[in-house]
N, CA, C and O atoms as a Tinker XYZ file with bonds, in Angstrom:
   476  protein
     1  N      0.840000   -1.175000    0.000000    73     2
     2  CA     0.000000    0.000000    0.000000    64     1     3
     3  C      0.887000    1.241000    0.000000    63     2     4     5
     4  O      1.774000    1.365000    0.845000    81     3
     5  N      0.713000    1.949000   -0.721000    73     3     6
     6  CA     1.503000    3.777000   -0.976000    64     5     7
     7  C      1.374000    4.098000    0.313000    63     6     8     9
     8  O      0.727000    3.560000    1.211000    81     7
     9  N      1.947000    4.876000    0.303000    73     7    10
    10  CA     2.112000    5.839000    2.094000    64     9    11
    11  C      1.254000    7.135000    1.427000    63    10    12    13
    12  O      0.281000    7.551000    2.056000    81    11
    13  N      1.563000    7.658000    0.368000    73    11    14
    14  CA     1.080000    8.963000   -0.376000    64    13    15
    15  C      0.701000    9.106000   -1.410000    63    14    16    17
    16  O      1.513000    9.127000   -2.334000    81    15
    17  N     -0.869000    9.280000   -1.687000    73    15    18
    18  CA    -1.612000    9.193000   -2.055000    64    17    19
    19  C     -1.518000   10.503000   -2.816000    63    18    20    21
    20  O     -0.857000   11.423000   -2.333000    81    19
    21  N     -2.340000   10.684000   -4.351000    73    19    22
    22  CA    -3.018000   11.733000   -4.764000    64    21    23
    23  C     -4.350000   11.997000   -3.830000    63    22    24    25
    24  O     -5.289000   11.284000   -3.477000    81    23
    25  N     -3.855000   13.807000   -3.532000    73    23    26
    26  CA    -4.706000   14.329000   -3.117000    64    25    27
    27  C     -4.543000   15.023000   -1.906000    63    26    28    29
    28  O     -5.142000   16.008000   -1.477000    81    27
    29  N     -3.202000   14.031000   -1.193000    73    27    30
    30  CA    -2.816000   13.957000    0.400000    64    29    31
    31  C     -2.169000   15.676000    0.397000    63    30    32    33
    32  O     -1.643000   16.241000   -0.562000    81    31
    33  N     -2.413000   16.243000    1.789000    73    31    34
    34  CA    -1.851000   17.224000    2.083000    64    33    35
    35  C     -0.061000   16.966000    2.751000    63    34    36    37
    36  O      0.251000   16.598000    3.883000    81    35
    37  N      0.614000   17.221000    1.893000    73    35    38
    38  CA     2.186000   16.566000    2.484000    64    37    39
    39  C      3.101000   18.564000    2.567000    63    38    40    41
    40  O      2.971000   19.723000    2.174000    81    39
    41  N      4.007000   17.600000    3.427000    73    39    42
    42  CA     5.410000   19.028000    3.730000    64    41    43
    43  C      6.424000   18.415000    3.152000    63    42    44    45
    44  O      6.473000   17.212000    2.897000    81    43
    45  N      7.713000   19.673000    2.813000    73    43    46
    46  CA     8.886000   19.427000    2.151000    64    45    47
    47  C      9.440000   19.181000    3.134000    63    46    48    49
    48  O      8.849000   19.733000    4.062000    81    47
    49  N     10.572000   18.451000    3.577000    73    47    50
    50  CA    11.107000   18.310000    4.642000    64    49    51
    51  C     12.719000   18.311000    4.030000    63    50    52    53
    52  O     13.510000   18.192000    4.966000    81    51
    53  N     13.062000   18.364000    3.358000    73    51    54
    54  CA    14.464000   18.340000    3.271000    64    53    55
    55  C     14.645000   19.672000    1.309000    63    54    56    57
    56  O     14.042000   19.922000    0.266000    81    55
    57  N     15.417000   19.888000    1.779000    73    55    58
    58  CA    16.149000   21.108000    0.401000    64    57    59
    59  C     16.926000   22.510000    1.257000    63    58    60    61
    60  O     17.602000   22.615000    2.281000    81    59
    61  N     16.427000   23.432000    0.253000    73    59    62
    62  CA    16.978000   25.069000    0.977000    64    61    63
    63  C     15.327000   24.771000    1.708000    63    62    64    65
    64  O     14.258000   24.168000    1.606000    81    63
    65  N     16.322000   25.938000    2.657000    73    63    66
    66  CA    15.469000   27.053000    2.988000    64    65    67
    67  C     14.265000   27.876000    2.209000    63    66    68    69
    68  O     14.328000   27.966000    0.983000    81    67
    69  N     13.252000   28.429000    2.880000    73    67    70
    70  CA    12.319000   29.203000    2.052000    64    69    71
    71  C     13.098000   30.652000    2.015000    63    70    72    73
    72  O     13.180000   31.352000    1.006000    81    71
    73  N     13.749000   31.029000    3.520000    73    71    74
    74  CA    14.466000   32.405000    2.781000    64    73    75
    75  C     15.659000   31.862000    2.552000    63    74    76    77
    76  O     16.443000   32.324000    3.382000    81    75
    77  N     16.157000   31.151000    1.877000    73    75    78
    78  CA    17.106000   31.193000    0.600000    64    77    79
    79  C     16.771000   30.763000   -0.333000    63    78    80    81
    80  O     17.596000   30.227000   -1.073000    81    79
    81  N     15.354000   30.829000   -0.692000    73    79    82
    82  CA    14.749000   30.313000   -2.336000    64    81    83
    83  C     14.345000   28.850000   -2.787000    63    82    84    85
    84  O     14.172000   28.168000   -3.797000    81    83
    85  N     14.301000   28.789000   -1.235000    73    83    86
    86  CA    14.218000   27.024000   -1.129000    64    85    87
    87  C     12.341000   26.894000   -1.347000    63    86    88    89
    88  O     11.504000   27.737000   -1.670000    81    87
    89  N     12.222000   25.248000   -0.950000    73    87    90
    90  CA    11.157000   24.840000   -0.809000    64    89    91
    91  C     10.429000   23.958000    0.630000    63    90    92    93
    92  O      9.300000   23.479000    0.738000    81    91
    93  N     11.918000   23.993000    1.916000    73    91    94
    94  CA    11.752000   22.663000    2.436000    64    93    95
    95  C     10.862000   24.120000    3.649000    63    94    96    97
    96  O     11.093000   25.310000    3.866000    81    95
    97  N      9.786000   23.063000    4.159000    73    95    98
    98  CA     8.873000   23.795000    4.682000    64    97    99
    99  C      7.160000   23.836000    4.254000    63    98   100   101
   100  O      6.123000   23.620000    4.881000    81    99
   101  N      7.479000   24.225000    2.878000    73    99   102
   102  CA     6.357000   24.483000    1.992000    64   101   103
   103  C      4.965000   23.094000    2.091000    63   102   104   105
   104  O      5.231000   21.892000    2.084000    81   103
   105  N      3.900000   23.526000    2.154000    73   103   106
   106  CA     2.817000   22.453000    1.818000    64   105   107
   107  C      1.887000   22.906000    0.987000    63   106   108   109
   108  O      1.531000   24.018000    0.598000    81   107
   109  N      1.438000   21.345000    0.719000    73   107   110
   110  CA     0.867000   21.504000   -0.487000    64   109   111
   111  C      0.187000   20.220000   -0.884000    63   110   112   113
   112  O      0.608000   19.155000   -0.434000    81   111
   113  N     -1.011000   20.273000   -1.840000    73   111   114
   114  CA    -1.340000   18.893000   -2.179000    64   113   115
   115  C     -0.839000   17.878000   -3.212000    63   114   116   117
   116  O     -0.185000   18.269000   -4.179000    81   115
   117  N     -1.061000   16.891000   -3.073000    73   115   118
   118  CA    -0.409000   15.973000   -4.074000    64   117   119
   119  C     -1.045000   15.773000   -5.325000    63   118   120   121
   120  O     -1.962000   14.953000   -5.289000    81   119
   121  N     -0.788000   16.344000   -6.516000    73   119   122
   122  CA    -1.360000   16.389000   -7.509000    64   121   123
   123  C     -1.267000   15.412000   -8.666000    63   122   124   125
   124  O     -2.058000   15.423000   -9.609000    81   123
   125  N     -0.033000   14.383000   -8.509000    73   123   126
   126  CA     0.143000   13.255000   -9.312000    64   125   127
   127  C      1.749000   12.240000   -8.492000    63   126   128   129
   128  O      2.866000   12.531000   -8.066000    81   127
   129  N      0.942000   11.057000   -8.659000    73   127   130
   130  CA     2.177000   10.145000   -8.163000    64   129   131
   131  C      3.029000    9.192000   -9.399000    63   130   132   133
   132  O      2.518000    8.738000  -10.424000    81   131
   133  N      3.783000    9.119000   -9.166000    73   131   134
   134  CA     4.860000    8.562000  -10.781000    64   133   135
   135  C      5.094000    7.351000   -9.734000    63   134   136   137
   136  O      5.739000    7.639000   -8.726000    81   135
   137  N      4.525000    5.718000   -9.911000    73   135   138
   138  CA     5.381000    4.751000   -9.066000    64   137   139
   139  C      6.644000    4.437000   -9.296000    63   138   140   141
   140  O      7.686000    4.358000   -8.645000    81   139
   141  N      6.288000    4.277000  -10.396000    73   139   142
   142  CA     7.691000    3.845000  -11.047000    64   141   143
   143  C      9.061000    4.349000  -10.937000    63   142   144   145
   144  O     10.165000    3.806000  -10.887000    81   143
   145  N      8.568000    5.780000  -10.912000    73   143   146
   146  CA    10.262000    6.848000  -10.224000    64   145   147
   147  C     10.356000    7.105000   -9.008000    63   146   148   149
   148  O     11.375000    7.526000   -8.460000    81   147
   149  N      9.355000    6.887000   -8.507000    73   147   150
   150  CA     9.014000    7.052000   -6.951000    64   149   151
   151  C      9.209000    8.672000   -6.922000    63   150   152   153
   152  O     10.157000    9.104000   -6.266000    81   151
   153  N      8.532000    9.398000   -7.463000    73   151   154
   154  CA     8.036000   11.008000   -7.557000    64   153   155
   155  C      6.807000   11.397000   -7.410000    63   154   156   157
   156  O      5.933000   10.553000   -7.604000    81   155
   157  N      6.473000   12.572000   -7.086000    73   155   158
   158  CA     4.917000   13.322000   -6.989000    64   157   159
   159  C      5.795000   14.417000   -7.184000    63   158   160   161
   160  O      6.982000   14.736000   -7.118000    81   159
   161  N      3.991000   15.098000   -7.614000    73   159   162
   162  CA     4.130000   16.193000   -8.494000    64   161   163
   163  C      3.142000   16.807000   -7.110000    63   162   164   165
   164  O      2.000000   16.464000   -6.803000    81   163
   165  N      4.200000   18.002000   -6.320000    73   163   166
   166  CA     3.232000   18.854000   -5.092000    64   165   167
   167  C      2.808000   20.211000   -5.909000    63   166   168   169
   168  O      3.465000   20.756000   -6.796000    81   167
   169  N      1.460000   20.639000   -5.344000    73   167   170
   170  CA     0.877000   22.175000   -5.628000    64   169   171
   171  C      1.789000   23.111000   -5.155000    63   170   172   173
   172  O      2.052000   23.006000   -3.958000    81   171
   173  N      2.585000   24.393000   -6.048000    73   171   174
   174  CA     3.286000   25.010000   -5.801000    64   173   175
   175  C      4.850000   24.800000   -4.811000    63   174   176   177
   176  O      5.481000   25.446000   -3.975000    81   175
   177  N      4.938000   23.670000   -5.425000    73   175   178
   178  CA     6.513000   23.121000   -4.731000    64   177   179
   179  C      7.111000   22.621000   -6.192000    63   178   180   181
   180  O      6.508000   21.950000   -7.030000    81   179
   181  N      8.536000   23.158000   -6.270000    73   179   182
   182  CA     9.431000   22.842000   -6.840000    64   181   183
   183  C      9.108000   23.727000   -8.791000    63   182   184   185
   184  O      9.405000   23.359000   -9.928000    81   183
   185  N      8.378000   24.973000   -8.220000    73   183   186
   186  CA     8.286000   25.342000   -9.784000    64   185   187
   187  C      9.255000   25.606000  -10.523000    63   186   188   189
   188  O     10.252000   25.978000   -9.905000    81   187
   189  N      9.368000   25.546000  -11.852000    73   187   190
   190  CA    10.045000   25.717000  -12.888000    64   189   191
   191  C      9.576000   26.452000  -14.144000    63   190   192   193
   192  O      8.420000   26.356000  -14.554000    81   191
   193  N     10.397000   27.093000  -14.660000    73   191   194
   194  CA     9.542000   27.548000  -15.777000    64   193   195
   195  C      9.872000   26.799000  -17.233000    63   194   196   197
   196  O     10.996000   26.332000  -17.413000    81   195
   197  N      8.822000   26.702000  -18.286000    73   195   198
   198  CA     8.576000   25.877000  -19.242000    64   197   199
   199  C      8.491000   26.720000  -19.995000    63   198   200   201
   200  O      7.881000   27.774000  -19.813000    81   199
   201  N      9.577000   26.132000  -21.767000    73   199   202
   202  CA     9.703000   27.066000  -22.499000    64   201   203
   203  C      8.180000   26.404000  -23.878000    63   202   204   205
   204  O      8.228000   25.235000  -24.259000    81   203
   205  N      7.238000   27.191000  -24.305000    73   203   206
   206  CA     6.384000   26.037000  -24.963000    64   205   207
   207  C      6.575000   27.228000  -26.333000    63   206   208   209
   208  O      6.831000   28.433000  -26.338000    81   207
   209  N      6.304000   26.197000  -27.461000    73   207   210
   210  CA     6.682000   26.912000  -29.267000    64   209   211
   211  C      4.840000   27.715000  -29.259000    63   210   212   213
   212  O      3.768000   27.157000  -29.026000    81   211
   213  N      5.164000   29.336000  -29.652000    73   211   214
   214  CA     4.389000   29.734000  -29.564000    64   213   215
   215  C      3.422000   29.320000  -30.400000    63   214   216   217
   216  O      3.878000   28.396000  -31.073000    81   215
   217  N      1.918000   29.640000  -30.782000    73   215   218
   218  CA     1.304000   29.463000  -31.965000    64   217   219
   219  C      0.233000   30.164000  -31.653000    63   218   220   221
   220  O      0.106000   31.205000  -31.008000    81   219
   221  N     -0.792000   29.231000  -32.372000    73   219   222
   222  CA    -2.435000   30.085000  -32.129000    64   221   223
   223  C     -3.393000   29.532000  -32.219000    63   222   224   225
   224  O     -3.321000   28.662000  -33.087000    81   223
   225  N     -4.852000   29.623000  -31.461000    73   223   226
   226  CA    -5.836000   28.564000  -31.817000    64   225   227
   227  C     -6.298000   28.904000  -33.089000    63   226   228   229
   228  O     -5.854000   29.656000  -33.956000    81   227
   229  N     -7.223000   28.235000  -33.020000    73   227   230
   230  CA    -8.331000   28.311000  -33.978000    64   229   231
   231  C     -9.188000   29.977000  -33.941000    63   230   232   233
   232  O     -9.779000   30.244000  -34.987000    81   231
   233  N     -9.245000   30.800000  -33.070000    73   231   234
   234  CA    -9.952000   31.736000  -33.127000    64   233   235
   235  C     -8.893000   33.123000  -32.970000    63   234   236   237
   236  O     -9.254000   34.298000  -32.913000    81   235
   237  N     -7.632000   32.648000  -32.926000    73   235   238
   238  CA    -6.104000   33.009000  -33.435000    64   237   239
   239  C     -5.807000   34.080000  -32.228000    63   238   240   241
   240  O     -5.509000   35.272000  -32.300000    81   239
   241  N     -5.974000   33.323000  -31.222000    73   239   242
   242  CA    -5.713000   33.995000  -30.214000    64   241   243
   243  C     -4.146000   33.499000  -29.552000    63   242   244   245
   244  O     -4.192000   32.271000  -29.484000    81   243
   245  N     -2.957000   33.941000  -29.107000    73   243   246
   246  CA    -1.791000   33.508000  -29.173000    64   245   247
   247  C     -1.291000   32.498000  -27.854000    63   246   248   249
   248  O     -1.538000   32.805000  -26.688000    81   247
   249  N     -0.605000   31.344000  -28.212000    73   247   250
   250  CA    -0.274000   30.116000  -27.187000    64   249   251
   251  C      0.764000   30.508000  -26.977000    63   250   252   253
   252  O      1.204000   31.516000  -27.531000    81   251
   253  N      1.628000   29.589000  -25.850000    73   251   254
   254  CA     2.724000   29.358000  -25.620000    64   253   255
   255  C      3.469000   30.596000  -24.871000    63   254   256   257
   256  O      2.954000   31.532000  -24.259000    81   255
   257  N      4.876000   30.304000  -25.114000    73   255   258
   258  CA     5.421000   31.555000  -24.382000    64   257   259
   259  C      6.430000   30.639000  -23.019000    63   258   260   261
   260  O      7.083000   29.599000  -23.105000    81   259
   261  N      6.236000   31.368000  -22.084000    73   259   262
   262  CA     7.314000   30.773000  -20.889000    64   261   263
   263  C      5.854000   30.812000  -19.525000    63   262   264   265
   264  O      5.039000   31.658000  -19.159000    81   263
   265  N      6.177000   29.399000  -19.154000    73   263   266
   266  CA     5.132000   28.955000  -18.286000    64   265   267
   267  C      5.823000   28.219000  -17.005000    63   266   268   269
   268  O      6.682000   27.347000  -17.136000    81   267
   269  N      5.397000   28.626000  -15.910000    73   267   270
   270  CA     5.278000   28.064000  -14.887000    64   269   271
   271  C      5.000000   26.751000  -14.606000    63   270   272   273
   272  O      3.812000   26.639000  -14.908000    81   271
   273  N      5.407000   25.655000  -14.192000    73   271   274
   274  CA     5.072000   24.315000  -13.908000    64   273   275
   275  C      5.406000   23.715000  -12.384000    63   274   276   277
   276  O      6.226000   24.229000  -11.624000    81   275
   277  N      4.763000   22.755000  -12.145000    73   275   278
   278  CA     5.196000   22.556000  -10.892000    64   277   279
   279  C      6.315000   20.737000  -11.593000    63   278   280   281
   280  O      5.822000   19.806000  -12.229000    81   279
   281  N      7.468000   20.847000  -11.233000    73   279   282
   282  CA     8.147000   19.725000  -11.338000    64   281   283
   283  C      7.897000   18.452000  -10.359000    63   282   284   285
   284  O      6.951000   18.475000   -9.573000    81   283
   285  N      8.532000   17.653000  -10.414000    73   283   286
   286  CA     8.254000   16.055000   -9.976000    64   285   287
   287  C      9.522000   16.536000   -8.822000    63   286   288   289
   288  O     10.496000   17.261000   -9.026000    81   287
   289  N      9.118000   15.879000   -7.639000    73   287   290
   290  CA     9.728000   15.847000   -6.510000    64   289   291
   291  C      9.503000   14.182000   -5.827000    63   290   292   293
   292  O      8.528000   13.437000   -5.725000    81   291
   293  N     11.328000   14.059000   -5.348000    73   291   294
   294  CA    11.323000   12.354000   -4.913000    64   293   295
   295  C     10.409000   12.127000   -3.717000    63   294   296   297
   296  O     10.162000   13.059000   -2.951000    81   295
   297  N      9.892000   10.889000   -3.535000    73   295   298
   298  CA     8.590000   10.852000   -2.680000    64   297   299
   299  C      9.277000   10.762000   -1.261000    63   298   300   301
   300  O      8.393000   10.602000   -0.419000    81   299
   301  N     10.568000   10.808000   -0.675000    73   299   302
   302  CA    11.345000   10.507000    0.010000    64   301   303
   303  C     11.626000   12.274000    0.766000    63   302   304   305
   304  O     12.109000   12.663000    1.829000    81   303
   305  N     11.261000   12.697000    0.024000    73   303   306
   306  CA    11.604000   14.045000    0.594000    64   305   307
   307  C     10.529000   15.041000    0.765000    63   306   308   309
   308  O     10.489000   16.265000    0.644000    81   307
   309  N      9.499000   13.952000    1.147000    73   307   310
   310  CA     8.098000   14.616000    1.252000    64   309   311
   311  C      7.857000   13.871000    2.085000    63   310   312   313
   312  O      8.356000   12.746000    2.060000    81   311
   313  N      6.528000   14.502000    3.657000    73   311   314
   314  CA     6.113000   13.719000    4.361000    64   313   315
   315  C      4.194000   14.002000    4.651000    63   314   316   317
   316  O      3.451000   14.821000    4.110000    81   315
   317  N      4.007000   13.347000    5.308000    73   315   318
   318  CA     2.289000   13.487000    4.911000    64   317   319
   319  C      2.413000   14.108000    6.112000    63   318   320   321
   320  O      3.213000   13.806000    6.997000    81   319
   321  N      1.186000   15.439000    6.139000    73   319   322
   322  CA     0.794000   15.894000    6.953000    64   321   323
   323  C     -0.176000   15.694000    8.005000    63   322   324   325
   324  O     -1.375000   15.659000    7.729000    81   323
   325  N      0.412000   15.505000    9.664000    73   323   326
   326  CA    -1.035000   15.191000   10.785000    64   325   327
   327  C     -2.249000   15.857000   10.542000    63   326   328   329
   328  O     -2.319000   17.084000   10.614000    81   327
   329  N     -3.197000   15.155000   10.264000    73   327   330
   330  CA    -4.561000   16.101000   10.351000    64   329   331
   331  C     -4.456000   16.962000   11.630000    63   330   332   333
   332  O     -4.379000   18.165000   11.382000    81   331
   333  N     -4.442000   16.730000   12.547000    73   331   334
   334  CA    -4.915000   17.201000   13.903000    64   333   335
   335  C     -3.832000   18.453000   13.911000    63   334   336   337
   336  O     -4.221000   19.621000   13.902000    81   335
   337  N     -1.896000   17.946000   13.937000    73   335   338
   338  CA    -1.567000   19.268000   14.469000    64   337   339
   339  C     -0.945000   19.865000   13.529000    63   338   340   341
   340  O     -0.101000   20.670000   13.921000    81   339
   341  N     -1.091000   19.730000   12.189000    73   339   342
   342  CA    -0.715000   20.292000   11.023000    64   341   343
   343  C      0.883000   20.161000   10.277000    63   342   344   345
   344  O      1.347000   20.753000    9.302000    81   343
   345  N      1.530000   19.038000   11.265000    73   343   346
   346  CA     3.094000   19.054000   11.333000    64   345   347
   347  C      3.410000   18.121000   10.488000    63   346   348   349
   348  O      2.508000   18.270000    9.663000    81   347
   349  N      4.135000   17.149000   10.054000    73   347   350
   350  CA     4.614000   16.441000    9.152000    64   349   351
   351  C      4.739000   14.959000   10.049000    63   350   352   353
   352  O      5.428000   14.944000   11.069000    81   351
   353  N      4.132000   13.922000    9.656000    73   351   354
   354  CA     4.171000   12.581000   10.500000    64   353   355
   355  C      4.679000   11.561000    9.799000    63   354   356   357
   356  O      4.602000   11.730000    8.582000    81   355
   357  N      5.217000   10.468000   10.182000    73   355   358
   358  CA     5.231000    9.019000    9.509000    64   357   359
   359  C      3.663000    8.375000    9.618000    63   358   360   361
   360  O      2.760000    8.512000   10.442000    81   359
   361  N      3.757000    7.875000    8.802000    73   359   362
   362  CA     2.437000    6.665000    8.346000    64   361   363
   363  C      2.482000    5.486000    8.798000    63   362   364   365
   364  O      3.529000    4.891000    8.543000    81   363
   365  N      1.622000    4.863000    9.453000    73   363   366
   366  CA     1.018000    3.088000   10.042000    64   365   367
   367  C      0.178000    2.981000    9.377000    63   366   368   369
   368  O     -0.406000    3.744000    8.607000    81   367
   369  N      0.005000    1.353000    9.831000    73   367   370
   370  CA    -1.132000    1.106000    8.684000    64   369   371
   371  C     -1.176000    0.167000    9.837000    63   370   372   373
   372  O     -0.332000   -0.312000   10.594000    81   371
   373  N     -3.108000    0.031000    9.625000    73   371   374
   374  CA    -4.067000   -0.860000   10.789000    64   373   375
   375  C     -5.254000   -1.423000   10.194000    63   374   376   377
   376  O     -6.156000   -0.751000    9.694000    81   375
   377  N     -5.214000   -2.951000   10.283000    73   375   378
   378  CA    -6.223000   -3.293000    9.819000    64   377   379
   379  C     -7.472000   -3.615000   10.618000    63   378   380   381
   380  O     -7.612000   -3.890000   11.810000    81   379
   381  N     -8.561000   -3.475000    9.364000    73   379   382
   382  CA    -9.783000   -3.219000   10.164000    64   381   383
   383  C    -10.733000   -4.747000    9.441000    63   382   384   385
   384  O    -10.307000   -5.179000    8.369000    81   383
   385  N    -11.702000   -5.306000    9.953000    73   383   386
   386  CA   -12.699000   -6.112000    9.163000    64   385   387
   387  C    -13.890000   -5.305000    9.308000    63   386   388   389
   388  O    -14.109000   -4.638000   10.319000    81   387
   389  N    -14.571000   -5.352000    8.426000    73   387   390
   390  CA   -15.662000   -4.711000    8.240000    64   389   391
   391  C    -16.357000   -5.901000    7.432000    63   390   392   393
   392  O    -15.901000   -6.812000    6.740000    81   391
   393  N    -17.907000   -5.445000    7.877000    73   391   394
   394  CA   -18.769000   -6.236000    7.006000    64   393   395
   395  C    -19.764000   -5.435000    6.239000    63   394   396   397
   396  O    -20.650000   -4.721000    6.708000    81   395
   397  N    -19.413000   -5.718000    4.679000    73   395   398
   398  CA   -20.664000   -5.428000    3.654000    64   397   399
   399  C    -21.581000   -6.712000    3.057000    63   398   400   401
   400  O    -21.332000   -7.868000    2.715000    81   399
   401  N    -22.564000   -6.016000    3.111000    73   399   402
   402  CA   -23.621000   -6.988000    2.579000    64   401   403
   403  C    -23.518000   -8.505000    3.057000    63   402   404   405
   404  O    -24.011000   -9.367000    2.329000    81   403
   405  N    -22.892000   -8.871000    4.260000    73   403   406
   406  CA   -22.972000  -10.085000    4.646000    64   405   407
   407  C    -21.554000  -10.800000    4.593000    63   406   408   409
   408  O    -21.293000  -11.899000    5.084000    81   407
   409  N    -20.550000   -9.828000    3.789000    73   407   410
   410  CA   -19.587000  -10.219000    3.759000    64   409   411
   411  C    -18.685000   -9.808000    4.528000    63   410   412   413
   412  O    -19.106000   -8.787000    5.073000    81   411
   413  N    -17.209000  -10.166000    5.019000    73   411   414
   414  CA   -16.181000   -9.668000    5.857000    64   413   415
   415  C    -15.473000   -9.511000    4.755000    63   414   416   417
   416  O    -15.517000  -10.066000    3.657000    81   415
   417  N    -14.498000   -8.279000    5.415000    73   415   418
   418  CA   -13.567000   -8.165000    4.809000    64   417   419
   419  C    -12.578000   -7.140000    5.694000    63   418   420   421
   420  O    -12.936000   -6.353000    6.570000    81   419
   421  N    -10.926000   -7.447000    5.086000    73   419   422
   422  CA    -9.969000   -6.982000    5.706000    64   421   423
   423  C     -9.720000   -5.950000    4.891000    63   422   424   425
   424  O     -9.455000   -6.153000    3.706000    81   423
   425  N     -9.770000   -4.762000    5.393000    73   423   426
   426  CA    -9.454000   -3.201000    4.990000    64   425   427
   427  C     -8.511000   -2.401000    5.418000    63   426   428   429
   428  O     -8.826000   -1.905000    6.500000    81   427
   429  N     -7.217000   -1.974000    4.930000    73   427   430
   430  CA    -6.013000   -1.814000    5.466000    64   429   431
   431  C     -6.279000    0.036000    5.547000    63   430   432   433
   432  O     -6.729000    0.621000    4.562000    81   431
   433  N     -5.993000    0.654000    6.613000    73   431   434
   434  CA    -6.488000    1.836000    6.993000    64   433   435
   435  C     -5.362000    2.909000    7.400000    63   434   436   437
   436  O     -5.031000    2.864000    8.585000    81   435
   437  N     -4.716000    3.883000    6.582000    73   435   438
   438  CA    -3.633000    4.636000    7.169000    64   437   439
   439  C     -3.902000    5.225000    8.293000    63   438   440   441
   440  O     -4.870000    5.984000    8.339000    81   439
   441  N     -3.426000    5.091000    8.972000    73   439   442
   442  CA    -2.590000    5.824000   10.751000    64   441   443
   443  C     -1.702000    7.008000   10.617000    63   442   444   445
   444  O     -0.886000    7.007000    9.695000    81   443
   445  N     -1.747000    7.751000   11.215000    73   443   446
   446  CA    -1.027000    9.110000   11.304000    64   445   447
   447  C     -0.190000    8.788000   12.658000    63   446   448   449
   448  O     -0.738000    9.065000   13.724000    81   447
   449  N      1.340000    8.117000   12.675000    73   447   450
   450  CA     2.055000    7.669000   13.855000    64   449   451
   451  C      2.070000    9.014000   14.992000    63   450   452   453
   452  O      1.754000    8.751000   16.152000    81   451
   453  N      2.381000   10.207000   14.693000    73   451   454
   454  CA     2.450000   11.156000   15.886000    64   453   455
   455  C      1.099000   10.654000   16.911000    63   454   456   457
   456  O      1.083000   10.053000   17.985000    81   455
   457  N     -0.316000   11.362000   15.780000    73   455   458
   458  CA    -1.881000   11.587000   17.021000    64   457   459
   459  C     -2.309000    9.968000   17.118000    63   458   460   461
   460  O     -2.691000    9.531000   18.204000    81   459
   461  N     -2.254000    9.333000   16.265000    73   459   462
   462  CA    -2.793000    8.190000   15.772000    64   461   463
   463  C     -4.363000    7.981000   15.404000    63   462   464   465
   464  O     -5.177000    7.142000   15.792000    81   463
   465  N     -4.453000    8.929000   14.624000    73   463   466
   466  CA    -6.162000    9.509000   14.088000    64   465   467
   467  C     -5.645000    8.652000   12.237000    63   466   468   469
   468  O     -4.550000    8.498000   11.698000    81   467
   469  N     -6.987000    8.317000   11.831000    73   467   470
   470  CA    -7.079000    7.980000   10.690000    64   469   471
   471  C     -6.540000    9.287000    9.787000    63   470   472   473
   472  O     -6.297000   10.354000   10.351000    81   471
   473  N     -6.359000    9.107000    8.227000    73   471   474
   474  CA    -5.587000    9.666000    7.763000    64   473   475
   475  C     -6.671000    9.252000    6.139000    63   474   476
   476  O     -6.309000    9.658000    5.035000    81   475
């Protein structure tokens, strides 16, 4: 099971500084997970700017230009944020059985290790 999820509210925990132009500090949501590189893409962490070939639509109004992006950041240098005290926690995982429609079943449930509140 992922520790970090699209969607999750996570902190930078390791880079610069914010006053030296850094990012470590910063939060933000998780807007895409890459498994395979073991990266996410955070809201307003790690921007860059993007050079795109200008052109024009259809109603010839003008594209492109130099754009802002948010880059891919290693998932290792991001931590999920405690609901409760807003700080940066490690993740547990606790299983639960629940029954639908007559059936049981084992449902694996993230833990927030600091409060230990669901997540």
């Amino acid at each position: 099971m992922a520790t970090i999820k699209k969607g999750d509210l996570v902190q930078v925990i390791t880079g610069r500084k914010q006053d030296k132009g850094g990012d470590r500090g910063k939060q933000g949501t998780v807007l895409a997970v890459d498994r395979e590189k073991n990266r996410v893409i955070v809201q307003g962490v790690n921007l860059v700017k993007k050079h795109t070939r200008v052109g024009q639509t259809e109603k010839g109004a003008p594209t492109g230009g130099i754009e802002t992006v948010e880059a891919p950041i290693h998932v290792s240098n991001v931590a999920l944020v405690d609901p409760s005290s807003k700080k940066p926690t490690r993740i547990g995982v606790r299983f639960e059985t629940k029954t639908v429609n007559g059936v049981k079943k084992t449902v694996r449930v993230r833990v927030a290790k600091k409060s230990g509140k669901d997540i």
